[in-house]
PAROTI-228431 format. One record per residue: residue number from 1; x, y, z of N, C-alpha, C, CB in turn. Coordinates in Angstrom, 2 decimals. Glycine has a CB too. Layout:
BEGIN
DRENFI  resi      n_X      n_Y      n_Z     ca_X     ca_Y     ca_Z      c_X      c_Y      c_Z     cb_X     cb_Y     cb_Z
DRENFI   NUM        X        Y        Z        X        Y        Z        X        Y        Z        X        Y        Z
...
end
This chain:
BEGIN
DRENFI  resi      n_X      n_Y      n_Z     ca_X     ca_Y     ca_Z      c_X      c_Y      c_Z     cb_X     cb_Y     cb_Z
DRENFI     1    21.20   -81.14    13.64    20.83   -79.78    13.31    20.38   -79.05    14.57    19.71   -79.75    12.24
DRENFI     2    20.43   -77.97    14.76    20.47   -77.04    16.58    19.06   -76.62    15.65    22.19   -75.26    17.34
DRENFI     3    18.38   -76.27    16.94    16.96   -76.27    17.03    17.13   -74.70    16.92    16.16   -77.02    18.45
DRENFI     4    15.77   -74.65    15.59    15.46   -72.93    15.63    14.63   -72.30    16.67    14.71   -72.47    14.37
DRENFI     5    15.22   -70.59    16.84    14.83   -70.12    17.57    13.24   -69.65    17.03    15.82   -69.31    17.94
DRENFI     6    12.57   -69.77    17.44    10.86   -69.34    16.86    10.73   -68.25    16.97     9.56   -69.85    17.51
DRENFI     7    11.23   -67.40    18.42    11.25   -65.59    18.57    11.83   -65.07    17.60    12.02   -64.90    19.81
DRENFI     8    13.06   -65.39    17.16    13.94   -64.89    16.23    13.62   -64.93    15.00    14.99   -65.39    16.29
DRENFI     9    12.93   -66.24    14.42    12.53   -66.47    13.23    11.45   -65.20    13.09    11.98   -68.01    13.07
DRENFI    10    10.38   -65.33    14.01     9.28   -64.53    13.79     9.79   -63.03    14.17     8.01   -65.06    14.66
DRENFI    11    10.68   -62.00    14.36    10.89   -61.02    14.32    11.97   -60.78    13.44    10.92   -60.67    15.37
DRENFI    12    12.26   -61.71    12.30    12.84   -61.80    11.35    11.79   -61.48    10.26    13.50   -62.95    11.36
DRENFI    13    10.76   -62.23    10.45     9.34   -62.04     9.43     8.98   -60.57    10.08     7.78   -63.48     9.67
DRENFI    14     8.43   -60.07    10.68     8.26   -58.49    11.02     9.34   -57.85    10.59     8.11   -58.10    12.52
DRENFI    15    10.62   -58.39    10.61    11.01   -57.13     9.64    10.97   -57.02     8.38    12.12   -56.78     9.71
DRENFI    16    10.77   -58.45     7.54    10.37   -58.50     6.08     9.36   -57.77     5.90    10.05   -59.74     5.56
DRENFI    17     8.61   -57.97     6.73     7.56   -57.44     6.53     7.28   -55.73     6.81     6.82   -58.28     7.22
DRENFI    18     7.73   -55.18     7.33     8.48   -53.63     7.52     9.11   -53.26     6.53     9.51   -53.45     8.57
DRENFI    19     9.84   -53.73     5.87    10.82   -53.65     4.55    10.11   -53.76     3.50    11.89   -54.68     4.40
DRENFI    20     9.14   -54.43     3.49     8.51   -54.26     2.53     7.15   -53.31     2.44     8.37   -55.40     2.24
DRENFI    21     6.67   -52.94     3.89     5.70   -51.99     3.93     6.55   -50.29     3.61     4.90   -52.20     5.56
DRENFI    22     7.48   -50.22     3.88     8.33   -49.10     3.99     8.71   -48.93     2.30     9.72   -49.41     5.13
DRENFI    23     8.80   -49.97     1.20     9.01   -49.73     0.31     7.68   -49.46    -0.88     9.88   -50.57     0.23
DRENFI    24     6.78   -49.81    -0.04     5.76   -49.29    -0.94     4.96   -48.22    -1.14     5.11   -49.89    -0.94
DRENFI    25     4.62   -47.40    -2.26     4.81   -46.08    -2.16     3.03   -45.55    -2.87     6.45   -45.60    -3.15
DRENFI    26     2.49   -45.49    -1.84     1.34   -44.98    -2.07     1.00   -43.97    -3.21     1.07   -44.50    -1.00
DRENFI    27    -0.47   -43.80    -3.37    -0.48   -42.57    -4.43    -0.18   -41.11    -3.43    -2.27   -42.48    -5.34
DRENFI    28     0.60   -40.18    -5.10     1.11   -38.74    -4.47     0.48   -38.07    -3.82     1.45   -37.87    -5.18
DRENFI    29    -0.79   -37.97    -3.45    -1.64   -37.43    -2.46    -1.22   -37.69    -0.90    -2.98   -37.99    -2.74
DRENFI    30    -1.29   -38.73    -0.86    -0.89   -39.17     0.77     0.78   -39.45     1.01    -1.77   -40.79     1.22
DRENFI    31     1.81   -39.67     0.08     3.04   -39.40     0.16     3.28   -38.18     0.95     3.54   -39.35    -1.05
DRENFI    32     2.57   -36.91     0.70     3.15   -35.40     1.59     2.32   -35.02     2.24     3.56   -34.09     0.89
DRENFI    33     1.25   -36.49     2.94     0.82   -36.27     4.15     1.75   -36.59     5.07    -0.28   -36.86     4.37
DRENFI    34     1.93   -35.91     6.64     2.00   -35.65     7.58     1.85   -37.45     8.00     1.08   -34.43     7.93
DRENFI    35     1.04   -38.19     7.62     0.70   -39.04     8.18     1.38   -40.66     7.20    -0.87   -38.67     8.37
DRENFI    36     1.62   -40.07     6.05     2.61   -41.01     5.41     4.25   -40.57     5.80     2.33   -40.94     3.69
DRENFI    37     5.08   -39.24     6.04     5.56   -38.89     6.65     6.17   -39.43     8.04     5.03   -38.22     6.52
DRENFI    38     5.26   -39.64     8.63     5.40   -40.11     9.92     5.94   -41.22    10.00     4.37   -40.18    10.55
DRENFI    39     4.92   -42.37     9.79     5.02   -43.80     9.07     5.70   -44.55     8.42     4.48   -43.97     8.49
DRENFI    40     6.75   -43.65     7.81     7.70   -43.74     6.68     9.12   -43.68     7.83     7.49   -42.25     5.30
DRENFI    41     9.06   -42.28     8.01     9.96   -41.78     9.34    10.33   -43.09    10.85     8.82   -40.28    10.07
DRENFI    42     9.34   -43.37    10.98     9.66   -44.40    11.97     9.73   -45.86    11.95     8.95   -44.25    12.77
DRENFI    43     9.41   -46.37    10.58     9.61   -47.79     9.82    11.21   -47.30     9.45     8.35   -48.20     8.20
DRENFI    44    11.76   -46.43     9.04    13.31   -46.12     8.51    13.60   -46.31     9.54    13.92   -44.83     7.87
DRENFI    45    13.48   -45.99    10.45    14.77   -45.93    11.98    14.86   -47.40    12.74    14.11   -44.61    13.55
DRENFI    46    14.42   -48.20    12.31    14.22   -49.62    12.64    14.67   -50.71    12.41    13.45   -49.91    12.46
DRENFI    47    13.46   -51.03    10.96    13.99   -51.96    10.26    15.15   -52.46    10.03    13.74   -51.83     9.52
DRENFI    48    15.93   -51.61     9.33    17.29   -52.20     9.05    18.15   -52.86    10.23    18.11   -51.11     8.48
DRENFI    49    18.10   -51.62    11.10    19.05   -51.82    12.41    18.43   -53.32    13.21    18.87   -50.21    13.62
DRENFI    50    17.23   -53.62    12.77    17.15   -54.98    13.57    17.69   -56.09    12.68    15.60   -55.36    14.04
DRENFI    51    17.76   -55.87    11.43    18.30   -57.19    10.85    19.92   -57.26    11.29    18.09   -57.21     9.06
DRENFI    52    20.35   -55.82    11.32    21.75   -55.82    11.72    22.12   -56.50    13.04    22.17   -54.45    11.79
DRENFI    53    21.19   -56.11    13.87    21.40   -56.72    15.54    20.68   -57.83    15.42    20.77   -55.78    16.96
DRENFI    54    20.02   -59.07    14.56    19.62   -60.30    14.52    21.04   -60.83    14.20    18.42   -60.60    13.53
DRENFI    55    21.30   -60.49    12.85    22.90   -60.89    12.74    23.84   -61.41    13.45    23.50   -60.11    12.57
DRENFI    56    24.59   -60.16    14.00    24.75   -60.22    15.07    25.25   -60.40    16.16    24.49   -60.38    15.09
DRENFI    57    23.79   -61.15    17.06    23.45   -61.57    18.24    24.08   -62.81    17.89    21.97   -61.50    18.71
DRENFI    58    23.82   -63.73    16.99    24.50   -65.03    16.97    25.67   -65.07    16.45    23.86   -65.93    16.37
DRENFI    59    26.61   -63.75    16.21    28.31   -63.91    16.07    28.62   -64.78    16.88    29.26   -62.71    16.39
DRENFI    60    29.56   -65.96    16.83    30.12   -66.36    17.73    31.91   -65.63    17.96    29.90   -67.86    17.46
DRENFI    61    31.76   -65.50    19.56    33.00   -64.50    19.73    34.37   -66.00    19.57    32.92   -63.36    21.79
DRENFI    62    34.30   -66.60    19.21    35.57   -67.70    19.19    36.46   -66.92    17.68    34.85   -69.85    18.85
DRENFI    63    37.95   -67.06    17.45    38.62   -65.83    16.18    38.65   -67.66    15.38    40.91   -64.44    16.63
DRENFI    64    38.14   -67.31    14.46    37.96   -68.32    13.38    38.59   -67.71    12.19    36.43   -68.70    13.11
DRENFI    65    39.82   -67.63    11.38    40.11   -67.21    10.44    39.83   -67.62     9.42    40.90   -67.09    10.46
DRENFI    66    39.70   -69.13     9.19    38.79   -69.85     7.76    37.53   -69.35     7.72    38.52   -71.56     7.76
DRENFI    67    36.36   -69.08     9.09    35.06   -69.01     8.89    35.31   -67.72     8.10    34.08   -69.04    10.18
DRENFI    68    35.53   -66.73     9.22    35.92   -65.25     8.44    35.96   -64.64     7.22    36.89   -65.00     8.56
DRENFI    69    37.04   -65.91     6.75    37.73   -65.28     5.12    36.35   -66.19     4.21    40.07   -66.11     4.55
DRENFI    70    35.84   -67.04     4.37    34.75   -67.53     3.60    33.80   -66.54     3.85    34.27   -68.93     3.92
DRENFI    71    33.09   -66.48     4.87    32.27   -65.17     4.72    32.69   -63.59     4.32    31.74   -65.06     5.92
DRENFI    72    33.45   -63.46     4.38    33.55   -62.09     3.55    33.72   -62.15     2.00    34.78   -61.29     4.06
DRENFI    73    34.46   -63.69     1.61    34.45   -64.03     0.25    33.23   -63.89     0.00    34.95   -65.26    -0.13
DRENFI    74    32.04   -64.49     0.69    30.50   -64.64     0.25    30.45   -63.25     0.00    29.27   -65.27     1.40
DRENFI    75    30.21   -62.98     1.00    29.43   -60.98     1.05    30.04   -60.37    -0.64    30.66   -59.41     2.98
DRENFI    76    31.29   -60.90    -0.52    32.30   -59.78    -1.92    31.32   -60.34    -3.13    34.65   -60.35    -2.37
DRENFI    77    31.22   -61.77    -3.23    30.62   -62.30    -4.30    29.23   -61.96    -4.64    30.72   -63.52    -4.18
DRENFI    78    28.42   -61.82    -3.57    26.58   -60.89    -3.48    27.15   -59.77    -4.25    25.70   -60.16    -1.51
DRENFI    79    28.22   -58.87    -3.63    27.99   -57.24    -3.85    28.71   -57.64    -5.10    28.72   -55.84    -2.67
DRENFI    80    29.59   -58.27    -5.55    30.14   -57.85    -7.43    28.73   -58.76    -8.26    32.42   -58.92    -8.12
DRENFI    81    28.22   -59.52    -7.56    26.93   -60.14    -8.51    25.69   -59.11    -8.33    26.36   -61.87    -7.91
DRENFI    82    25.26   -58.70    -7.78    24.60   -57.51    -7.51    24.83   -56.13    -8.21    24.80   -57.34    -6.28
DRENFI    83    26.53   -55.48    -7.84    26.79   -54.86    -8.59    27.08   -54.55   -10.15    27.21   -54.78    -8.11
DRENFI    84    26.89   -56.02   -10.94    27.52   -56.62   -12.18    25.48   -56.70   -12.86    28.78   -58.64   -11.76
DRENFI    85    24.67   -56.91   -11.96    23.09   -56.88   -12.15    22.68   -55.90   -12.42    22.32   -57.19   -11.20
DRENFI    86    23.39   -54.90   -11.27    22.77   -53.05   -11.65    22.93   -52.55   -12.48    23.11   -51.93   -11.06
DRENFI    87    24.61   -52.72   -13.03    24.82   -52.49   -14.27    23.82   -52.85   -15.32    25.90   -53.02   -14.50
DRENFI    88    23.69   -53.89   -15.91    23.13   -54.83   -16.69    21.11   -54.35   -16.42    23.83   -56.64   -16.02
DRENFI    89    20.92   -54.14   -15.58    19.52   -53.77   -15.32    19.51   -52.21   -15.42    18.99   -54.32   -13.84
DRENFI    90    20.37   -51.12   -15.32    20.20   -50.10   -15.41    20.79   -49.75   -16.98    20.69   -49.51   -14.23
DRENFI    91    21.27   -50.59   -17.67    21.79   -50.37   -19.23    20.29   -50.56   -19.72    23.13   -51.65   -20.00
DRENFI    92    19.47   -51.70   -19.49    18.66   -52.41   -20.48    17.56   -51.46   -20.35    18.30   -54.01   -20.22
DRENFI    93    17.19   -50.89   -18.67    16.08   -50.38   -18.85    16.45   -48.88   -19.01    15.13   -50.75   -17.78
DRENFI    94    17.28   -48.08   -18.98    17.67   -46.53   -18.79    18.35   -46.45   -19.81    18.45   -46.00   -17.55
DRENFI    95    19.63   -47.25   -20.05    20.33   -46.84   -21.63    21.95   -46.45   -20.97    19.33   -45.06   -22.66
DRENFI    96    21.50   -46.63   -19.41    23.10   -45.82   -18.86    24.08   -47.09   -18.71    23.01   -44.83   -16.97
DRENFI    97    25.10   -47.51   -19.41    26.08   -48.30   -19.02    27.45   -47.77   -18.57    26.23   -49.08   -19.98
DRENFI    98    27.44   -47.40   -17.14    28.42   -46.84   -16.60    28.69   -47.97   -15.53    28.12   -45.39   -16.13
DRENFI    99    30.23   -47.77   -15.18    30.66   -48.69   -14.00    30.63   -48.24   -12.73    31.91   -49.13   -14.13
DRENFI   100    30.41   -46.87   -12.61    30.18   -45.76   -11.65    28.86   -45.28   -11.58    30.98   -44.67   -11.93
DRENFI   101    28.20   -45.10   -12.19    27.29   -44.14   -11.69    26.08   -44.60   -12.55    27.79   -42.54   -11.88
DRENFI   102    25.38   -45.90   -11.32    23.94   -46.28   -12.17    22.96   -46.05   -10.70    23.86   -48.33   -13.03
DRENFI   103    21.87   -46.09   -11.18    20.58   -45.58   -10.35    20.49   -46.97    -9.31    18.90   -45.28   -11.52
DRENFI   104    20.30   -48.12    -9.73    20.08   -49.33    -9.04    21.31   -49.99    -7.93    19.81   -50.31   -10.20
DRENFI   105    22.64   -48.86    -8.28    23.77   -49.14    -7.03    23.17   -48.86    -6.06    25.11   -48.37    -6.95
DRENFI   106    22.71   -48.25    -5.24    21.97   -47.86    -4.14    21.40   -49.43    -3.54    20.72   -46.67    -4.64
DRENFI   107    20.94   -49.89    -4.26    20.62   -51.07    -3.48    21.01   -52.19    -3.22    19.89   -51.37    -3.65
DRENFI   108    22.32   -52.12    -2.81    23.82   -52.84    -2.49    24.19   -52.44    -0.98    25.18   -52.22    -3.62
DRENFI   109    23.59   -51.04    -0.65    24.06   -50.49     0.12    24.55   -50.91     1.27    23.50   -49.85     0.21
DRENFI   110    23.27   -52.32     1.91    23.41   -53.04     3.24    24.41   -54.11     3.20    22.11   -53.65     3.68
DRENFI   111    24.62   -54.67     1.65    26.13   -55.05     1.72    26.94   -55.29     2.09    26.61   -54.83     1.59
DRENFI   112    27.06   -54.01     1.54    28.89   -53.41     1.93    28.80   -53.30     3.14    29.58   -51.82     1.36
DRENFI   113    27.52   -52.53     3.95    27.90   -52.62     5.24    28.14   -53.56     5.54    27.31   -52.28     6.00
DRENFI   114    27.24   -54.53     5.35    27.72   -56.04     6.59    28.98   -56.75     6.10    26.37   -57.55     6.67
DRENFI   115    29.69   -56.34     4.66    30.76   -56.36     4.96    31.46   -56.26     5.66    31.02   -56.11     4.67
DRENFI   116    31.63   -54.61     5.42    32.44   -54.09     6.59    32.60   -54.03     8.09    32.41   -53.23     6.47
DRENFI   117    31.50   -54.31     8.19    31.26   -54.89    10.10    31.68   -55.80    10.25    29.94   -55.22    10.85
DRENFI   118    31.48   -57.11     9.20    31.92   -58.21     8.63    33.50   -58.33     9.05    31.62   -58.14     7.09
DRENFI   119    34.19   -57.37     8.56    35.70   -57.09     9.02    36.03   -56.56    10.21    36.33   -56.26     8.22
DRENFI   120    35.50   -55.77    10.59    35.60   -55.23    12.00    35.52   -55.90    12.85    34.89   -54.44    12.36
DRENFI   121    34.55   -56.49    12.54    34.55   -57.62    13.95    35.22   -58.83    14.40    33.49   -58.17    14.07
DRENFI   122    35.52   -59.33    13.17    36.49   -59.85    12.97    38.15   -59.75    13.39    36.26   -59.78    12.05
DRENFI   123    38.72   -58.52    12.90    39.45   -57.51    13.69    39.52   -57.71    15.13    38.89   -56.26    13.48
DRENFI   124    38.42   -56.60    15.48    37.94   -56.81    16.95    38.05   -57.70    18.00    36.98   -56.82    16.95
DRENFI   125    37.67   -58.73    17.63    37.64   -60.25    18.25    38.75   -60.78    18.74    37.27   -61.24    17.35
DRENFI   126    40.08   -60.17    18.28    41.10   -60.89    18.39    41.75   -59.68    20.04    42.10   -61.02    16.57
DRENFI   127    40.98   -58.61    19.78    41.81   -57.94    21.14    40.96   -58.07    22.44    42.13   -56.19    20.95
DRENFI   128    41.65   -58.52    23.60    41.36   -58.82    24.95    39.81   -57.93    25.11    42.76   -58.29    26.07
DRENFI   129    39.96   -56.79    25.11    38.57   -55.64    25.58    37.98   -55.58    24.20    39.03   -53.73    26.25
DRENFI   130    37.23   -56.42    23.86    36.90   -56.20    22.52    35.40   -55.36    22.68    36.85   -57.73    21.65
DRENFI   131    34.86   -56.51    24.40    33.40   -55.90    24.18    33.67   -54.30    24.65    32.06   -56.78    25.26
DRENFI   132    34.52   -53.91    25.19    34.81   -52.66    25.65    34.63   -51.42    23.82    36.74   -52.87    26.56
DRENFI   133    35.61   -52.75    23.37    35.77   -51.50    21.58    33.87   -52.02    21.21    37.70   -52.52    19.42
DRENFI   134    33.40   -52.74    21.51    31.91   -52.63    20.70    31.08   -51.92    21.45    31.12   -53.99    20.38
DRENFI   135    30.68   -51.31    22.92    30.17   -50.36    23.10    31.01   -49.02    22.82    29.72   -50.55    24.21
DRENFI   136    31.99   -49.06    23.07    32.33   -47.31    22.36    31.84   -47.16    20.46    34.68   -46.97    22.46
DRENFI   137    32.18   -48.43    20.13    31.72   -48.14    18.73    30.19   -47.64    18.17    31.97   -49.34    18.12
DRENFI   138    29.52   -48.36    19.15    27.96   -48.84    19.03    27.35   -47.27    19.81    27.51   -50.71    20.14
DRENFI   139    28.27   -46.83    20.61    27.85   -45.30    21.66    28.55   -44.30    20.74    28.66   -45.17    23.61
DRENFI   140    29.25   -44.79    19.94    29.76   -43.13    18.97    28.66   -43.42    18.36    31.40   -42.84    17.78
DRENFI   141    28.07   -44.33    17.21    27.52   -44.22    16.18    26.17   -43.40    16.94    27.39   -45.64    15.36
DRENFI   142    25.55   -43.86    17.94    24.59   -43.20    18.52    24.12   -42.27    18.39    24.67   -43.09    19.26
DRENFI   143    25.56   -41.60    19.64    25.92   -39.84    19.45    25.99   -39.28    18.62    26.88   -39.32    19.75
DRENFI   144    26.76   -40.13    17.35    26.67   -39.18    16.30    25.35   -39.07    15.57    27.66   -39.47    15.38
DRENFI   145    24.81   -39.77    15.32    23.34   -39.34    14.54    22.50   -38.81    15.51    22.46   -40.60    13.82
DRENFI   146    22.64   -38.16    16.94    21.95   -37.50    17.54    21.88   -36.20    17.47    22.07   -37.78    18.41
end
């Protein structure tokens, strides 16, 4: 078994732990303070993006087509078991049984992304300048939310 990284582990726990401070929602008084505002504002711009770049960091760049197609099988199987939950949790407690449009889809969202990066990179991997296509990718997304 390869020896765990302890930095990694433990800024893995800071972000659980961010994720879960970010989801808890004080009384309405201090919600449209300035100072829950803030707090809120700069735990969002973070969190996520570090679990994404923990990820990752330990891609190995070797083109593995069995690893690949098993992991994206995984990811598909989370998001239709997840998505097949929302359903089923947004019928029992709301009354809405739609295949489209339930309140609890939203929280699938990181998913699909790491799906889809999931594929991309995958993709990616196989062309010579790849790290060349992951900073232009990684410098559009930037720019664009700037």
């Amino acid at each position: 078994m390869k020896e765990r990284l302890i930095h990694i582990d433990n800024a893995k726990a800071v972000g659980m732990m961010l994720i879960i401070a970010s989801h808890i929602i004080p009384s309405e008084p201090f919600v449209k303070s300035p100072v829950y505002e803030n707090w809120n504002s700069i735990l969002n711009s973070f969190y996520v993006p570090l679990f994404f770049l923990l990820s990752g960091m330990f891609e190995s760049t070797d083109v593995n087509d069995g690893k690949l197609c098993r992991r994206i099988v995984k990811l598909a199987k989370y998001i239709c078991l997840f998505y097949v939950f929302g359903i089923v949790a947004d019928g029992i407690v709301n009354g809405h049984w739609s295949l489209v449009s339930f309140k609890t889809q939203t929280t699938i969202w990181f998913l699909i992304v790491l799906l889809w990066i999931t594929i991309n990179v995958g993709i990616a991997k196989r062309f010579k300048w790849r790290n060349y296509i992951y900073v232009c990718v990684v410098s559009g997304e930037t720019v664009r939310k700037l």
